[in-house]
C-alpha positions, -999 to 999 in steps of 0.1 A, spaced: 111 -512 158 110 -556 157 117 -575 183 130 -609 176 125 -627 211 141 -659 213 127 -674 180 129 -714 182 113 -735 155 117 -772 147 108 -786 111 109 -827 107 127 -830 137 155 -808 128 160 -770 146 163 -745 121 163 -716 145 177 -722 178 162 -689 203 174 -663 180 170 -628 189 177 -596 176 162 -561 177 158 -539 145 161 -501 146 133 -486 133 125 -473 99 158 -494 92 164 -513 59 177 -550 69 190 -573 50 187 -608 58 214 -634 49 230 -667 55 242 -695 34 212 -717 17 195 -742 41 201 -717 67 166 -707 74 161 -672 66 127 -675 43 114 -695 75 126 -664 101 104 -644 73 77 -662 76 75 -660 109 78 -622 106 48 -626 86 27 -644 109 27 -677 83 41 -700 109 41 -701 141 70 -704 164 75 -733 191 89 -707 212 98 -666 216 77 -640 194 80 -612 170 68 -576 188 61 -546 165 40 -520 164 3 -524 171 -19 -518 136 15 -525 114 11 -529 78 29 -562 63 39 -567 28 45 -594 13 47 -612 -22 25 -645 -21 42 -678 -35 13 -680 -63 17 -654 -91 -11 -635 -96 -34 -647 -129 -65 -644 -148 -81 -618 -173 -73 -588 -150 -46 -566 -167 -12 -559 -146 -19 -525 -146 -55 -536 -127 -36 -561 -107 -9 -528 -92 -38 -504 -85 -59 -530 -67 -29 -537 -42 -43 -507 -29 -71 -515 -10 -76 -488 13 -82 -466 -19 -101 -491 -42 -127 -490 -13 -127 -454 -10 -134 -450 -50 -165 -470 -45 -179 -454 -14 -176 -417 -31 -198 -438 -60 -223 -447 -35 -221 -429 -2 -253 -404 -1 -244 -387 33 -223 -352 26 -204 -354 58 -193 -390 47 -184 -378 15 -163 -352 27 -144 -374 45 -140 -396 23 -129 -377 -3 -106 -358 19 -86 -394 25 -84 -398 -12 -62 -365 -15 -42 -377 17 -33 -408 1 -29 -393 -30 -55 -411 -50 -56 -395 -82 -21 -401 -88 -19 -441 -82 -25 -446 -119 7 -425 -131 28 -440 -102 15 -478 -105 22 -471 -148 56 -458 -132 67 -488 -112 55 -512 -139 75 -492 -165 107 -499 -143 101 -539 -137 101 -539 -178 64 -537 -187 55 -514 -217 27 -492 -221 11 -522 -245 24 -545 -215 4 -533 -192 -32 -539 -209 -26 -575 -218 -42 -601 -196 -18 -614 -168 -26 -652 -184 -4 -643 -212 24 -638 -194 48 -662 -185 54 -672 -149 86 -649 -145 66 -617 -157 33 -624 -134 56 -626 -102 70 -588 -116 37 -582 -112 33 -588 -79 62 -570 -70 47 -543 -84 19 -547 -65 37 -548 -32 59 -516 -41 28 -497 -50 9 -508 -16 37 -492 1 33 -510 35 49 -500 68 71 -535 69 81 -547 37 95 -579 35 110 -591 5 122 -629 1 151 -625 -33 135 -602 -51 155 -599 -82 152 -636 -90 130 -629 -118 145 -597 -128 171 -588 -155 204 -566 -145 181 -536 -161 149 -543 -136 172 -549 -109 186 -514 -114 155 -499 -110 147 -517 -81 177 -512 -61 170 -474 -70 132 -478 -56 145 -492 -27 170 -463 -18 141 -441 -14 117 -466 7 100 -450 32 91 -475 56 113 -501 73 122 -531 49 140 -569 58 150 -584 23 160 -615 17 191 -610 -12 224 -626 -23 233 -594 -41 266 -582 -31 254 -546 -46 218 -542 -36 229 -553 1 258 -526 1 235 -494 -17 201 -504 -1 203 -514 32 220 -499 63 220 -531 85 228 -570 82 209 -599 98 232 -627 95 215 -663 105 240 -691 109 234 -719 133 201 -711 138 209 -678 158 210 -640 142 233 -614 148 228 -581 138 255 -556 119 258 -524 112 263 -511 77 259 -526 41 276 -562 33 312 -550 27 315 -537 63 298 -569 75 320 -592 59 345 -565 77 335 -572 107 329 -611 101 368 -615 94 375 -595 124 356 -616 144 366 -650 128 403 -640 131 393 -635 169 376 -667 168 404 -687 156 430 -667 177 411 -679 214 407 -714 196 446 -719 195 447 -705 229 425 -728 241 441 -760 224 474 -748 240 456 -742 276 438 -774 267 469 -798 261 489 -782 289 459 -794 314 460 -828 297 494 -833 301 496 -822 338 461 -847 347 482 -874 327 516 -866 348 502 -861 384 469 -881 384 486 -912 400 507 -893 430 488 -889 461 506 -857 466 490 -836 437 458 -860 429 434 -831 444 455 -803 422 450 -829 393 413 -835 400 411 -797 400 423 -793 366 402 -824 351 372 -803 363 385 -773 348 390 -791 315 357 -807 313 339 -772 320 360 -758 288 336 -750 262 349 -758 227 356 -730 204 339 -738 167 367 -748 141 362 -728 110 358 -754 84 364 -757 45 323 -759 28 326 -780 4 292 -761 -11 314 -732 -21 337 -756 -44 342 -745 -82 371 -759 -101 368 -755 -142 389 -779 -159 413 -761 -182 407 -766 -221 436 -779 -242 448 -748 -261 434 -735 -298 440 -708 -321 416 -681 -325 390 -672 -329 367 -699 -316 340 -681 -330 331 -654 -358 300 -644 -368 293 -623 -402 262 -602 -409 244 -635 -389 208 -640 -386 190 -659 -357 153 -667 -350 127 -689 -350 105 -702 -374 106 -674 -405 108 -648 -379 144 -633 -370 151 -620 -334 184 -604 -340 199 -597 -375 235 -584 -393 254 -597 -362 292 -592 -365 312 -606 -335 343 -624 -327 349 -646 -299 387 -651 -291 399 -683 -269 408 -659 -235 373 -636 -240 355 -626 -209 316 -611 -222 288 -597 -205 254 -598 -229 232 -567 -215 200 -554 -222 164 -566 -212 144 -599 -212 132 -607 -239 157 -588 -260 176 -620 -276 202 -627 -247 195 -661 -246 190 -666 -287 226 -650 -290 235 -674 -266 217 -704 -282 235 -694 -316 271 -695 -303 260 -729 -282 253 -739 -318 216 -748 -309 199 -725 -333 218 -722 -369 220 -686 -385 188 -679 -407 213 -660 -430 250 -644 -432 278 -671 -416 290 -688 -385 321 -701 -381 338 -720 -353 368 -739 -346 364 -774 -352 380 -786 -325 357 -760 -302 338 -779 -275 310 -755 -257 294 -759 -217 262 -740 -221 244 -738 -183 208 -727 -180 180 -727 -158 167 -757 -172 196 -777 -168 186 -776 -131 155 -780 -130 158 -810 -152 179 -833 -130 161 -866 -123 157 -859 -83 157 -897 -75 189 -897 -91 223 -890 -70 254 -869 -87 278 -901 -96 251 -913 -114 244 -885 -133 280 -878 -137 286 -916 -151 262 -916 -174 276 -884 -192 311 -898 -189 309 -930 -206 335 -949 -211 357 -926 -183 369 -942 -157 354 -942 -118 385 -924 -111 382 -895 -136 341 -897 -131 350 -891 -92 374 -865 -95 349 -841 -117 325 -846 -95 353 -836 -69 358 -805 -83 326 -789 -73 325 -806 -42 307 -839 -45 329 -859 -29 322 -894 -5 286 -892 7 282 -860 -16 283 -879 -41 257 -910 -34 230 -888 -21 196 -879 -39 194 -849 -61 158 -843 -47 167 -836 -12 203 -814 -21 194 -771 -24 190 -757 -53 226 -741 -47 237 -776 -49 218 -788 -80 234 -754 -99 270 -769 -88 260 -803 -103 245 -788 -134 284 -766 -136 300 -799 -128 283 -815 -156 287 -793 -186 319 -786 -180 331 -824 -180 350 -820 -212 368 -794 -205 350 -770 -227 369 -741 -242 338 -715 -240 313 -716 -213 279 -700 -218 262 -691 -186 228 -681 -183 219 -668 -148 239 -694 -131 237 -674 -96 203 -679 -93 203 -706 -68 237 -694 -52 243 -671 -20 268 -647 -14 296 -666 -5 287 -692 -34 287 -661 -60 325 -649 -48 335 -687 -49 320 -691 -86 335 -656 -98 371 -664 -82 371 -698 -104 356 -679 -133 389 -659 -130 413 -688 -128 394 -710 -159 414 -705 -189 391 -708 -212 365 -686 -230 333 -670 -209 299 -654 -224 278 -642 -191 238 -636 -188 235 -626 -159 218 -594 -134 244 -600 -107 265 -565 -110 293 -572 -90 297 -612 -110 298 -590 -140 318 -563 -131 344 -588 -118 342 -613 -146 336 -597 -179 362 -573 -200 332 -569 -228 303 -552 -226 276 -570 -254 243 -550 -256 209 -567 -267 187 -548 -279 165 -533 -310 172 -563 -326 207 -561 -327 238 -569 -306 263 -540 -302 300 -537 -282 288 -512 -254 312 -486 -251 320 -479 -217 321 -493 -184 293 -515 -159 295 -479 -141 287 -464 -173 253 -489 -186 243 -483 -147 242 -445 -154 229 -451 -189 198 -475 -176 187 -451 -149 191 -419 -170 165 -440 -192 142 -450 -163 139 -417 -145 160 -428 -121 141 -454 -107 111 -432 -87 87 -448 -112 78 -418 -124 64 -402 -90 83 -373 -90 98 -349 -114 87 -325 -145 62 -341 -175 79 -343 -208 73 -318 -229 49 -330 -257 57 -309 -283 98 -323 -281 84 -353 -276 61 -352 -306 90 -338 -329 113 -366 -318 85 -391 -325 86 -378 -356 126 -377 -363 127 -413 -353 97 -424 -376 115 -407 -405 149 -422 -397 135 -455 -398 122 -454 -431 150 -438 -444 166 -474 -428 136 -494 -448 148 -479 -478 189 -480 -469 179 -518 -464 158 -525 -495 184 -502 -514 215 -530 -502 188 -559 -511 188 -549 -545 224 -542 -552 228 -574 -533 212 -595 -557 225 -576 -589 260 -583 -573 248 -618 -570 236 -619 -606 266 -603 -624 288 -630 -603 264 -660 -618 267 -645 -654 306 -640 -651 318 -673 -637 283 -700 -650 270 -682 -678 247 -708 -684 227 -698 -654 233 -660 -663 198 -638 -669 187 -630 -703 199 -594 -700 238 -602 -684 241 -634 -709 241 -600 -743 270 -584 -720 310 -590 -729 333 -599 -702 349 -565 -697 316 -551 -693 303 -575 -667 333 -570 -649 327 -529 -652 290 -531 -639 300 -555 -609 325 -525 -598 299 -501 -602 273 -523 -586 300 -530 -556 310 -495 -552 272 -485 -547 268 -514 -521 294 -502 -504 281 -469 -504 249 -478 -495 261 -498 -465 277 -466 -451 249 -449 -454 229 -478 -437 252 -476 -405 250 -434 -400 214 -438 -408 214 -466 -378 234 -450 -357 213 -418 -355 186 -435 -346 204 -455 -317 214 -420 -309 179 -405 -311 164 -438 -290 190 -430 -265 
């Protein structure tokens, strides 16, 4: 059990919570939500002793383990499978002491704890939980300095998971993960054995993880029962309560007025009238529910074109010399809704780059509409806005030429209106700096929008708001993103990302969840569960080595043909660049060997795809 008594705390002179109070069942998985400003990482923080309140307390158990992830990322030459196992201090210290320790009774003991805490096993489950935040078996023995920032903060989440402490607080966790890593998590989660308060603004991991809601608002908590759907239940209920007793009390409020106003002068009723006025000043004011301008999203439609706005044939993309995805066949259609799946560092974002038009295919053909105008949001847009800067500014230097009028009226739409508009970028949340970015990119009307993570920064209530407009744009959409329920209620294609290629998925969200967690064990990192057995895992080792160079040679076999199709074409229509051996051959028998060459391509192309497909099959 945690007590919240009374919480107060004042930060720059403002009151961010205001002698909240709430008491969490035990062993209980809580999450904690409220829109962003609110103050729910500082309510944490408090939980975990970081700052100290200016009145009330936190009560738990005496001796009760905290978890938490520290803001820096962990670094240095250590290895992230080094980093996991260390979490564990208990056992790190127990390792060395059956080293050292010379007295038997000690030793006994000591290795007595290590089978109690199941010592032996915290390499296998730390490989486990690493496996399931997206770090391979190669991953795991790199240095945590060559990882990016996003990957060492994985890290310490794996850390925290594997020191398994009695409280586990968790402040957004799947920021840093992709929808495949947030699976896994979510799955972890369900079987946590401890009590838990996470910070989230995922619809889905707050409706299958955790059985009760802390909702902060107005610097005061109020606890509900149940996942978020039956809180926002219950919110409605008691909002449509609210607003009920409000026009009840405007009615009781203006008959009072009017009597004071009618009987206040008479001696006769005076006293009945001085009555009421006391009545009416000891009313306490129901709160009006009012419009937020923060959850304001309002795409511009696109003038209309004819498809498709996009088609790509056999593309290539990379960098450098060095392709990231190849033979990439899509077609993106004016009124298409897609979801790109599949892990971080899979291409996402270079598919996305290439139909922005920011990279250029390294071979086969793009084409696009000429009239196509794109809005491509990222994370960088965002974190790139001059903070001494306000939004009309911004907004007016990307609108030359437009009028105040129209410059107002976009900034309008995502609710950056009067003083909105004139403040600094610095001091707005970073929900707010994500609505500027969206306001921004989509000033043309664009007819596709990319997005990139663009719920990042957003809460709950901003995520609904941003899918419902999503819905009512009229243009094109291409998501990246790991909120489930933004995809499920957005996208009507499923893209997958992976193996260097980018493949329709055929089935449902419901169906890649399945598919993700039948690949990950299920999410128990491995902890549980019967070994594979090595001898089927050694023959399909072997099946999937010999597939792939029977796709070498399908590949080098299409090269060739390729380029004698290519040179029978040259000799045909510019003999004077033909080779010495086509420039000896008639017409009739150039035209001959180009059929036979193209009838072999085409053979060698469907051999190609079955060859490719039973290996996707076999990877599956």
């Amino acid at each position: 059990m945690l007590n919240i008594n009374g919480i107060t705390v004042r930060l720059g002179g403002r009151t961010i919570l205001d002698g909240a109070s709430a008491t969490l069942p035990p062993r209980s998985r809580v999450g904690l939500i409220g829109r962003n400003g609110a103050g729910k990482s500082t309510l944490m923080k408090v939980m975990m002793g970081h700052l100290d309140p200016d009145n009330g307390s936190i009560e738990m158990p005496r001796g009760t383990r905290i978890g938490y992830i520290a803001q820096e990322a962990p670094h240095g030459a250590s290895t992230p499978i080094e980093t996991v196992l260390a979490a564990d201090t208990e056992r790190a210290t127990l390792l060395v002491e059956s080293e050292t320790c010379e007295d038997p009774d000690r030793l006994g003991d000591v290795y007595e704890r290590l089978i109690a805490i199941d010592a032996y096993t915290a390499p296998a489950r730390a490989a486990g939980i690493l496996v399931g935040l997206g770090f391979d078996e190669e991953a795991q023995s790199r240095p945590l300095d060559s990882f990016s920032g996003g990957w060492k903060m994985r890290v310490a989440l794996a850390a925290l998971l594997f020191s398994n402490p009695d409280l586990l607080l968790l402040d957004e966790p799947s920021n840093h993960l992709d929808l495949e890593a947030t699976l896994w998590l979510e799955s972890f989660l369900k079987s946590y054995p401890a009590m838990m308060v996470v910070i989230s603004h995922e619809r889905d991991l707050l409706n299958n993880v955790v059985d009760n809601i802390l909702h902060l608002q107005g610097g005061k908590v109020s606890l509900y029962a149940g996942g978020y759907d039956a809180f926002e239940r219950q919110r409605a209920e008691r909002a449509a309560q609210a607003a009920a007793a409000k026009a009840n009390q405007d009615v009781q409020r203006e008959k009072l007025q009017d009597y004071i106003a009618r009987n206040s002068a008479r001696a006769s009723t005076a006293k009945q009238a001085q009555s009421r006025q006391k009545m009416l000043a000891k009313m306490q004011p129901i709160a009006e529910l009012v419009d937020d301008p923060s959850l304001s999203f309002d795409f511009p439609d696109p003038e209309e074109l004819r498809p498709p706005l996009i088609t790509l044939d056999l593309a290539s993309v990379g960098y450098g010399d060095t392709p990231i995805l190849e033979r990439l066949n899509m077609r993106i259609d004016p009124d298409d809704r897609l979801a790109l799946l599949g892990r971080n560092g899979n291409g996402k974002t270079t598919l996305a780059r290439l139909l922005a038009a920011q990279l250029a295919p390294m071979d086969g053909t793009m084409s696009a509409s000429g009239k196509m105008k794109v809005g491509y949001f990222t994370q960088y847009q965002v974190e790139e806005l001059d903070g001494s800067d306000t939004p009309l500014a911004h907004m007016t230097r990307v609108m030359k030429g437009k009028s105040p009028a129209a410059v107002r009226a976009q900034l309008g739409r995502f609710g950056f209106s009067g003083d909105k508009a004139v403040g600094a970028v610095g001091k707005m949340s970073g929900g707010e700096k994500a609505r500027l970015a969206l306001a921004l990119i989509t000033r043309d009307a664009p007819h596709l929008l990319i997005l990139d993570e663009p719920t990042n920064h957003l809460d709950v209530d901003a995520r609904e708001a941003l899918v419902q407009a999503l819905n009512g744009y009229k243009g094109a959409v291409i998501l990246v993103s790991h909120d489930r329920h933004m995809v499920e209620l957005t996208a009507d294609r499923l893209v997958l990302v992976d193996s260097g290629r980018a493949v329709e998925f055929d089935g449902s969200l419901e169906d890649y969840t399945a598919f993700i967690l039948s690949k990950d064990g299920g999410g128990k990192g491995g902890t549980k569960g019967k070994a594979k057995d090595k001898k089927a895992a050694a023959e399909a080792r072997d099946k999937a080595l010999a597939l792939k160079k029977r796709v070498s040679e399908a590949e080098a076999k299409m090269a060739t043909l390729t380029a004698e199709r290519s040179a029978l074409d040259r000799a045909m229509f510019d003999p004077k660049t033909a080779d010495a051996a086509h420039a000896k051959l008639s017409m009739s028998e150039l035209m001959k060997k180009r059929a036979d060459v193209a009838t072999a391509l085409d053979e060698a192309e469907a051999a190609w795809l079955a060859l490719t497909e039973q290996l996707e099959t076999s990877a599956a």
